[in-house]
N, C-alpha and C positions, 0 to 999 in steps of 0.2 A: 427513528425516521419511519413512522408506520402511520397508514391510513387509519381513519379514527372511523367510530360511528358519529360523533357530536362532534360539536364548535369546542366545546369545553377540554376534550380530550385527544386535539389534533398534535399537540405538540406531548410528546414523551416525557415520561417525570425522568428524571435522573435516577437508574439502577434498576428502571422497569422494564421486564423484558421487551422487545421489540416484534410487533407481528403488522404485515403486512400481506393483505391476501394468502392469506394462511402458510407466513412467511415464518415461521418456529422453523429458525435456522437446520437443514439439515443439510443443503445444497447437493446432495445427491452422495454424500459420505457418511451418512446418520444411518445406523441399523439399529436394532436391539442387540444389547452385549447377550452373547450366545457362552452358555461354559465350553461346549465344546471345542471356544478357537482359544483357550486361553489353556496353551499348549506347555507342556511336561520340559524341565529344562533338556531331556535328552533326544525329545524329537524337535526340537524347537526348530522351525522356519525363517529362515533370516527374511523371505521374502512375502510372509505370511500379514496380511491387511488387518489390523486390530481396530474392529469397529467404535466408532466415537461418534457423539451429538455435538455440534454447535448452536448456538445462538447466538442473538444480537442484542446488544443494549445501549441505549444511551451513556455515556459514559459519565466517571465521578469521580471527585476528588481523592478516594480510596484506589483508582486505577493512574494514575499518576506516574508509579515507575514503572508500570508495564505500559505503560503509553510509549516513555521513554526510552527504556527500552529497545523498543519498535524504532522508534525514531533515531536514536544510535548507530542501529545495523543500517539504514538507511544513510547518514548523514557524515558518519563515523567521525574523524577527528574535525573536519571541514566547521569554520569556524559561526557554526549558528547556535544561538540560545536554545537548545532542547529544550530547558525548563520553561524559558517562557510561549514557548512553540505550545508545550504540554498545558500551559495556564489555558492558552487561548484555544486549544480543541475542546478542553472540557467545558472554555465557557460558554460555548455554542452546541448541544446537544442533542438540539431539533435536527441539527446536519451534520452528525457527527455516528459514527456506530463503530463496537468494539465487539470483537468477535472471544467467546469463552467456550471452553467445554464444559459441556454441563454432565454432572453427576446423581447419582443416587438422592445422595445427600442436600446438593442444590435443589431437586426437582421438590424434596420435600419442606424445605426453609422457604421455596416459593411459596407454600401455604400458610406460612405464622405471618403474623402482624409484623409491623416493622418494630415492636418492641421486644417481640418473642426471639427473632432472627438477629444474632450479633452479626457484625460486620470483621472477618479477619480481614485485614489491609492486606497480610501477607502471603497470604491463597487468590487473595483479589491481583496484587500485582502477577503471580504465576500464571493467574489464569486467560489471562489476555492472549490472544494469539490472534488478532491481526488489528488493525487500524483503518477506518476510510472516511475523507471529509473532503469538502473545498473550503478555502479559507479567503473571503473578495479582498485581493491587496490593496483595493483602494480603500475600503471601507474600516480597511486596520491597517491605513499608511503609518500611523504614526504612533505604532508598535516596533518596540526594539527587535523585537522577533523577530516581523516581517521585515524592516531594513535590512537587518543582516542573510536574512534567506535572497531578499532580492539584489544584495550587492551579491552577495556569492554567485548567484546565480550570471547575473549579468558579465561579471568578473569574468568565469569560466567559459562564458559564450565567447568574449575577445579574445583570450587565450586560443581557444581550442574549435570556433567557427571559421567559416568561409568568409569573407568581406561582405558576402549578399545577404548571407544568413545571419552578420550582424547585424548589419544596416535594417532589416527584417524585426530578427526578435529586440531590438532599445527602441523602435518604434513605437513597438505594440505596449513595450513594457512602461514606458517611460510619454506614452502620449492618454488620452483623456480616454481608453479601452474596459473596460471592465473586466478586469480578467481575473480567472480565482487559482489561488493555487492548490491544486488535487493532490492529497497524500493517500495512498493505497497503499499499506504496507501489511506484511506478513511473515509470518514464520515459512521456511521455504518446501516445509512439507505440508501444507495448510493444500488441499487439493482446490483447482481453480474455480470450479462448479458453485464453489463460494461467491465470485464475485457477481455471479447473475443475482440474486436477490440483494447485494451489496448496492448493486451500482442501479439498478429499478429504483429502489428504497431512497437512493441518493439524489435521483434526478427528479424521485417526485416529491420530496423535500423542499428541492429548490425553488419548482414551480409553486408551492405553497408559499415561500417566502416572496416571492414575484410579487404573484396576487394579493397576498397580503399589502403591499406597501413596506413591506422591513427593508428590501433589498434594490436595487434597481440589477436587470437582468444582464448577467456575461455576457461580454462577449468573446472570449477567449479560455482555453482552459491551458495553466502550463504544469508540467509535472516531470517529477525527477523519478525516473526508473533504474531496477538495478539492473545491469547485464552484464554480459562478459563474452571475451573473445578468444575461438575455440581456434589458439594459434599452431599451425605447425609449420615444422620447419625443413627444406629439402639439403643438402649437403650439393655444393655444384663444382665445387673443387676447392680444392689449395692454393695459399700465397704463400709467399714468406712469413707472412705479418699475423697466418691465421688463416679460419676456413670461411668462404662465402657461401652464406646461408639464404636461399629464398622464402620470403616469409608470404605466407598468407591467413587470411583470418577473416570469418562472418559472426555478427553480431549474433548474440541471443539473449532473449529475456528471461530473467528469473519468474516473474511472474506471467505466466501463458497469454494474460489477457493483455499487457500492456502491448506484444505485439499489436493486436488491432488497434492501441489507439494509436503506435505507430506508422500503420500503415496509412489513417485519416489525419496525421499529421500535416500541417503546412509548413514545418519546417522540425528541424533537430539536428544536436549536435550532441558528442561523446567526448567522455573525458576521463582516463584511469583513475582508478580506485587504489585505495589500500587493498596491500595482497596477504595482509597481517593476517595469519588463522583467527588471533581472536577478534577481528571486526568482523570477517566475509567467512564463509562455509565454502564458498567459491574464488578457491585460491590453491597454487601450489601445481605439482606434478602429479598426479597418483601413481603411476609406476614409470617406471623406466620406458615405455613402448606407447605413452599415453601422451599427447599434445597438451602442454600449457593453456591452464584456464587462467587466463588474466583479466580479471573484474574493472568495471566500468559504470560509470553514472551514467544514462543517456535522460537531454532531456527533450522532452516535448514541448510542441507550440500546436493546440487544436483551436480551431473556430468552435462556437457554440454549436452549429450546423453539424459541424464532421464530429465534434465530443456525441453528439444524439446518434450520428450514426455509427459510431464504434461501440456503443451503448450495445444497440439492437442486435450488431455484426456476436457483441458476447453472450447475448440471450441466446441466438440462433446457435451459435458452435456450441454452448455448454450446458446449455438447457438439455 
């Protein structure tokens, strides 16, 4: 998703890095690896920052279960086609970007031909560590993927919405709207600073598809975020039957930025997660004196309008 010099070279090949306004992923976590922080196991620092590079690429058929992956921790057992979710991110490229850590080793296979450079599948699937696209539902209605993401989606709204906020989001969903579904995903230590050149890169994507004639333009953006509810509980007395507990709980997001697009939301609703260690990192008690983190999908409904300006709102806070 990277601004080109020519016509010829606007849209990204598949596995070619991505640069955009001198956008060689670093997002404000890229330093030079230094010996001096790659610390003795006996002074070791539990809280010590281990400098790393990212970058962005188009994605490819060899990133597949690291797509997946992604998409797992996000969707967990909830019944949508991963695989074919994964078919149809990589088959759109031009709006599609996957975030890697680049090494030594990579920086120099970036210099051989693509005959020189073998491709390991299996460093390719590791090396993925995050996910960002829109996918226009109308444009791939009649993808099993997307039916299934959007019965899920709709499904969870009647379950777990207000009667307004139905009546609201089957409208938009379900009437002649243009709306894309926005997948942001990440590993949950991936620092946020990443998603300002993510989400630039992605909006001006868009706009090229616009112009072009490929697309007609959203008008809505929906997306599933992950969060969780930081519950505690107060002790208010005794019955017979057991203790009455006062429960309280505010949202949070795992990833920093999707607050803003919930705050330029026009509508949203929450719905429990798997508390299973192996789907969520966010789950469980950690000590005895510690509030239950109890994980939740929340999803959003943006205008085209309010997606541009939570855009800006992430430039501003993370730039």
């Amino acid at each position: 998703m990277a601004d080109s010099a020519s016509e010829n070279e606007e849209t990204s090949k598949k596995g070619e890095k991505r640069t955009q306004d001198g956008y060689e992923e670093d997002s404000g976590s890229s330093t030079d690896t230094d010996a001096q922080s790659v610390a003795s196991d006996e002074s070791f620092d539990e809280d010590m920052e281990v400098p790393v590079e990212f970058e962005a690429f188009p994605p490819t058929d060899a990133d597949f279960n690291g797509i997946r992956c992604l998409l797992q921790q996000l969707f967990q057992k909830y019944p949508v086609d991963l695989s074919k979710l994964c078919d149809l991110i990589i088959s759109q490229p031009e709006i599609a970007t996957i975030i890697k850590v680049v090494s030594d080793e990579d920086a120099e296979n970036n210099g051989k031909s693509n005959g020189d450079a073998e491709v390991n599948i299996e460093e390719s699937e590791e090396d993925i560590y995050g996910v960002t696209t829109v996918i226009d539902l109308h444009k791939h209605q009649e993808s099993d993927a997307i039916k299934l993401v959007k019965k899920f989606i709709v499904e969870k709204c009647r379950e777990c919405a207000s009667k307004e906020t139905r009546m609201k989001f089957e409208e938009v969903m379900d009437g002649q709207h243009g709306v894309g579904l926005l997948i942001n995903e990440r590993f949950i230590n991936i620092p946020p600073q990443i998603a300002v050149p993510v989400y630039k890169t992605l909006r001006t994507e868009l706009k090229k598809s616009y112009k072009k004639g490929k697309d007609m333009p959203l008008s809505y953006f929906v997306t599933v975020c992950k969060t969780y509810k930081d519950t505690e509980t107060e002790t208010q007395g005794k019955r017979k039957k057991g203790k009455v507990q006062k429960m309280s709980s505010s949202l949070n997001f795992i990833n920093p930025e999707d607050e803003l697009l919930y705050k330029e939301s026009q509508l949203s609703f929450s719905f429990a997660a798997s508390s299973s260690t192996e789907e969520t990192l966010v789950a469980g008690r950690w000590t005895s004196d510690d509030s239950e983190l109890a994980p939740y999908r929340t999803v959003l409904l943006l205008s085209a309008a309010n997606f541009n300006k939570a855009v800006e709102s992430i430039h501003e806070i993370f730039s």
